[in-house]
C-alpha positions as CSV (number, residue, x, y, z in Angstrom):
1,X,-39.5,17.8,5.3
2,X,-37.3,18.2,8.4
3,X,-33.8,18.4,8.3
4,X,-32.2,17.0,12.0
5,X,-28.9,15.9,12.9
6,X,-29.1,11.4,11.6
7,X,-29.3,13.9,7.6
8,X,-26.2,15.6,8.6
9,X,-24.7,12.5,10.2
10,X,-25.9,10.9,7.0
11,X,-24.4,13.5,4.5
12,X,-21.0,13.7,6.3
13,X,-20.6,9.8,6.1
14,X,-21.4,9.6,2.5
15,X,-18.6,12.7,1.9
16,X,-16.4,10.9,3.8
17,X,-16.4,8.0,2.3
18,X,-16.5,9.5,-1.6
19,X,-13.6,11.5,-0.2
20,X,-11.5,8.1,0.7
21,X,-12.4,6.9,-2.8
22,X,-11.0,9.7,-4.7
23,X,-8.0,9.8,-2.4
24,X,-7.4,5.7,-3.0
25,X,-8.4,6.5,-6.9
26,X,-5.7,9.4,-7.3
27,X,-3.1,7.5,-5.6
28,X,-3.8,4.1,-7.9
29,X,-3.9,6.2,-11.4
30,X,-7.3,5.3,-11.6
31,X,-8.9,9.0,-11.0
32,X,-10.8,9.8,-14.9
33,X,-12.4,6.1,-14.5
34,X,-13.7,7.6,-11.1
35,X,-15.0,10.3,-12.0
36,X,-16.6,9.3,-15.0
37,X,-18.3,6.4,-12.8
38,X,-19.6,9.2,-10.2
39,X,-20.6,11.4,-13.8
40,X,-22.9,8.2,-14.5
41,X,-24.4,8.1,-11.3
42,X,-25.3,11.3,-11.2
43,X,-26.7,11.2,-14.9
44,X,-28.8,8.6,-13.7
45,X,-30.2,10.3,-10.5
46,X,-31.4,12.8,-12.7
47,X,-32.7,10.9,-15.6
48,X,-34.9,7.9,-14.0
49,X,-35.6,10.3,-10.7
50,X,-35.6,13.5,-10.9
51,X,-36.6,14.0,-14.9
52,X,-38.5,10.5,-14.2
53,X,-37.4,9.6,-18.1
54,X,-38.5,5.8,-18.2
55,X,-37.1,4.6,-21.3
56,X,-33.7,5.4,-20.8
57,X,-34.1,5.3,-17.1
58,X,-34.9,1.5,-17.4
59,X,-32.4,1.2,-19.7
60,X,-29.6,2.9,-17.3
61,X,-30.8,0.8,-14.5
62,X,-30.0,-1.9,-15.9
63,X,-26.7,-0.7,-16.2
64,X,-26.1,0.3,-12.7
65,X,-27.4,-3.1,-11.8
66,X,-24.3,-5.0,-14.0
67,X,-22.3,-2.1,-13.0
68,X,-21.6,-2.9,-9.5
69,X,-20.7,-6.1,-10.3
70,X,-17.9,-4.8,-13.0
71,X,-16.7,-2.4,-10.4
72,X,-15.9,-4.9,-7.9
73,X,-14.1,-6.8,-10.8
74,X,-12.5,-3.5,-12.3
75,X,-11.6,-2.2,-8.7
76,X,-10.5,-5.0,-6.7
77,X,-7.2,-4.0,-6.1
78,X,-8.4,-0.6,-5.1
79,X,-11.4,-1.6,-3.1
80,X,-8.8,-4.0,-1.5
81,X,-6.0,-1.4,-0.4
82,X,-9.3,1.3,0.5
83,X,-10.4,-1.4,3.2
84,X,-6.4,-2.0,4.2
85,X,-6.2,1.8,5.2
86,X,-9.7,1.9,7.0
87,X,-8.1,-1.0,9.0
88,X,-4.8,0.2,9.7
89,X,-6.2,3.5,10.5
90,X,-3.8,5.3,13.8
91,X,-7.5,5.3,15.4
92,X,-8.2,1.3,15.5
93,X,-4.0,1.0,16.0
94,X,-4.6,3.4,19.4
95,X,-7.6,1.2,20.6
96,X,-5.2,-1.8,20.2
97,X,-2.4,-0.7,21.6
98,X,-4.6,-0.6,24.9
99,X,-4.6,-4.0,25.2
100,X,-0.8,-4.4,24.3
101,X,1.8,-4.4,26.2
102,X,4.7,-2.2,25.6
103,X,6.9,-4.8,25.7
104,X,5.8,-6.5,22.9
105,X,5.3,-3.4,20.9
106,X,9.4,-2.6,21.2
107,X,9.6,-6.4,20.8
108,X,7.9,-5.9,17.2
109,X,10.3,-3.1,15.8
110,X,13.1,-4.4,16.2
111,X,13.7,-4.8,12.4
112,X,13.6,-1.0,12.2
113,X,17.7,-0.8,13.1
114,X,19.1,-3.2,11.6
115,X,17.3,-2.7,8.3
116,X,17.5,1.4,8.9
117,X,21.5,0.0,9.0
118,X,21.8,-2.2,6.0
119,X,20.0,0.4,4.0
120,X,22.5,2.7,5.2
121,X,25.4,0.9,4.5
122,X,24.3,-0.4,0.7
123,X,23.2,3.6,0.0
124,X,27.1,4.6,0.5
125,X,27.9,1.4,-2.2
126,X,25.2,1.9,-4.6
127,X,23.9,-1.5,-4.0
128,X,20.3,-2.1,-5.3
129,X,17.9,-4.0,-2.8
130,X,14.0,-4.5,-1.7
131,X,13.4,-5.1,2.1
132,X,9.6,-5.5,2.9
133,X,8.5,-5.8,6.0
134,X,5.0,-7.9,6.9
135,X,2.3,-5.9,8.9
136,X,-0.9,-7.1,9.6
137,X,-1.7,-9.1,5.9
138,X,0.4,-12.1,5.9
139,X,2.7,-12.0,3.0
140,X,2.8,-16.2,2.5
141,X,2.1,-16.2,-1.1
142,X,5.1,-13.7,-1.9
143,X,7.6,-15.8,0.6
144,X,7.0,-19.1,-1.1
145,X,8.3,-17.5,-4.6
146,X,11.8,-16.9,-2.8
147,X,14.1,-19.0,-0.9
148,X,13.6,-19.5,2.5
149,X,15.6,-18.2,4.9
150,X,14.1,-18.0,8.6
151,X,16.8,-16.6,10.0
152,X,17.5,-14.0,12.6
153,X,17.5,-10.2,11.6
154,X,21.1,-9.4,11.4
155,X,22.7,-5.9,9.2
156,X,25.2,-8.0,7.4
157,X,22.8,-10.7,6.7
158,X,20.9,-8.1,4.7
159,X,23.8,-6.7,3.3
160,X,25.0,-10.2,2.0
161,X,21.9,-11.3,0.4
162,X,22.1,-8.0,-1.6
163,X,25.5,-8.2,-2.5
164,X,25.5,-7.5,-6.3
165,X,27.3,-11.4,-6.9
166,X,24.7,-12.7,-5.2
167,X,22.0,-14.7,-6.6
168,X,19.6,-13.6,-4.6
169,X,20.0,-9.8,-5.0
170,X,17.4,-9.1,-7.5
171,X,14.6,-10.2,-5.9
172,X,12.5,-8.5,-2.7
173,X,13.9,-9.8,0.9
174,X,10.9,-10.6,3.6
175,X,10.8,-9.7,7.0
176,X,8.2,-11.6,8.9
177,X,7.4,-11.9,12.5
178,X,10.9,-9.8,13.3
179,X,12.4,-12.5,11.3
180,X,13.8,-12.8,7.5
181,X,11.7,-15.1,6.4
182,X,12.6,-15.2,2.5
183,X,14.7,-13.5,-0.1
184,X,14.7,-13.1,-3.9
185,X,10.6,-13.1,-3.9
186,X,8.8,-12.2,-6.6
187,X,6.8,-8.6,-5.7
188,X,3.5,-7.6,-7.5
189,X,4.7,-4.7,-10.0
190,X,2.4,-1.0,-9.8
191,X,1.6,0.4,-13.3
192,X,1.2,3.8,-11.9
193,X,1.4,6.1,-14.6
194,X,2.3,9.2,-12.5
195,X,5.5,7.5,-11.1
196,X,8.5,8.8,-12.7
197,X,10.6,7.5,-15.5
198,X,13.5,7.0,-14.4
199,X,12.5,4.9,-11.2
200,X,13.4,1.2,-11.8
201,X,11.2,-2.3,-11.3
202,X,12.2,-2.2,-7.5
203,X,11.0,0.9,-6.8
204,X,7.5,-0.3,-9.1
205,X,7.5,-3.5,-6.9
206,X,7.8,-2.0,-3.9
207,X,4.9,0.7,-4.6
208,X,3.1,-2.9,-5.5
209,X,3.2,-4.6,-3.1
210,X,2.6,-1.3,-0.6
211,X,-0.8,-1.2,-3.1
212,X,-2.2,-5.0,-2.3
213,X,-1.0,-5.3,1.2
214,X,-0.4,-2.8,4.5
215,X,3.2,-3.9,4.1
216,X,6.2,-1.6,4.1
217,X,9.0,-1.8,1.3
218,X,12.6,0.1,1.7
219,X,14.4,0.6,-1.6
220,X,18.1,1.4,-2.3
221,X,18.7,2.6,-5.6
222,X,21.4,0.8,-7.5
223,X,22.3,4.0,-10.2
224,X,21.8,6.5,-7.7
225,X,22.4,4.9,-4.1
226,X,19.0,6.9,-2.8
227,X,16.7,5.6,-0.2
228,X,12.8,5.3,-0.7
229,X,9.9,3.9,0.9
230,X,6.6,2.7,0.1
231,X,3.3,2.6,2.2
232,X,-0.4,2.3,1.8
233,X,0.7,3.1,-2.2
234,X,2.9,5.9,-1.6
235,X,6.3,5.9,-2.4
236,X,8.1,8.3,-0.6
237,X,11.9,9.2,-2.3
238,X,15.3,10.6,-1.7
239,X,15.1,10.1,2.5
240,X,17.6,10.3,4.4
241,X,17.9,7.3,7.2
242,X,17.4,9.6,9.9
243,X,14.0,10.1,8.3
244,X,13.9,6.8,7.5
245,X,14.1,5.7,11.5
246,X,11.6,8.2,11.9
247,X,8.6,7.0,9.5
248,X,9.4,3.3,9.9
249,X,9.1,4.1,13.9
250,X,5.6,5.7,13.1
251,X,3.6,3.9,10.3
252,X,4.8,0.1,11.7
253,X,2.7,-1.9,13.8
């Protein structure tokens, strides 16, 4: 048996892509369920062919046959956000950028100030708010569980709808299509064990909503006043707004 380059093409695609599944596993909480599914596999790759048991080797076939089936029940969410980052991937963004004009590529940040602004200006007051910001997924079911706005992105705008009177300031505010398109939206919540304690529901929403969509969500701390940010399921803490700029200029689309 020869060994040629389509096995080592073969091998490297296979340990790439167990390699984006632990990553996407570790950053859901969902790692010991991964790698007692891959302990399994490999129990059962021995057993029915390689030790060519058939007893329990029919019996664990059966098993992997339901199995799939569970896992895509069991791992929606995660086989959901795994296929989010293999399309929002800086490769595939480069390729379409080609075909974009700059134009409308400045055109489609121009949230980042004005929001990079508001956040500034509520961190100094200690005023808690959720700003997320619509990539490629469209966010409709989240904007129809807030009030409609449709208004123009405007810094005081924000800060208003945030204001701690307000009715409107515990829920998430929308950004879509460089307009804010709803505010006090219900968010999906993470239950990320590994986040800490003493991070509040926003900062859980935001990470939530970062988990089922390619969406980004800015969070100002109400105890504390600190900025954070969430993307592709990572919620990145204590940032400063020139950082803030920084990323939001990078990871948006």
């Amino acid at each position: 048996m020869e060994f040629g380059i389509k096995d080592a093409i073969d091998i490297l695609l296979v340990a790439t892509l167990l390699f984006y599944i632990y990553r996407t596993m570790k950053d859901s909480g969902t790692l010991n369920i991964f790698i007692g599914v891959l302990a399994f596999i490999v129990l059962w790759v021995v057993v029915s062919r390689i030790l060519d048991m058939r007893l329990i080797g029919t019996i664990m076939d059966k098993f992997i046959n339901i199995g799939l089936l569970i896992l895509v029940i069991l791992f929606q969410d995660q086989i959901k956000q795994f296929l989010i980052e293999l399309g929002s991937n800086k490769r595939w963004r480069f390729i379409s950028r080609m075909f974009r004009r700059k134009n409308s590529e400045s055109e489609n940040k121009k949230w980042i100030i004005p929001v990079v602004y508001a956040a500034m200006s509520m961190s100094k007051s200690k005023t808690g708010a959720l700003i997320v910001i619509q990539q490629t997924i469209p966010l409709d079911n989240y904007i129809h569980t807030g009030d409609l706005i449709d208004s123009k992105i405007n810094t005081r705008l924000i800060e208003n709808i945030f204001f701690k009177n307000s009715p409107l300031h515990d829920g998430a505010l929308i950004i879509s299509k460089n307009r804010l398109a709803a505010a006090g939206c219900i968010m999906p919540v993470s239950h990320d064990s590994t986040l800490p304690r003493y991070l509040g529901l926003r900062h859980r929403a935001a990470q939530g909503i970062s988990q089922s969509t390619d969406a980004i969500a800015v969070v100002v701390s109400e105890e504390t006043g600190n900025i954070s940010f969430a993307f592709k399921g990572k919620l990145f803490t204590k940032i400063s707004t020139t950082d803030l700029e920084h990323q939001l200029s990078e990871i948006s689309i």
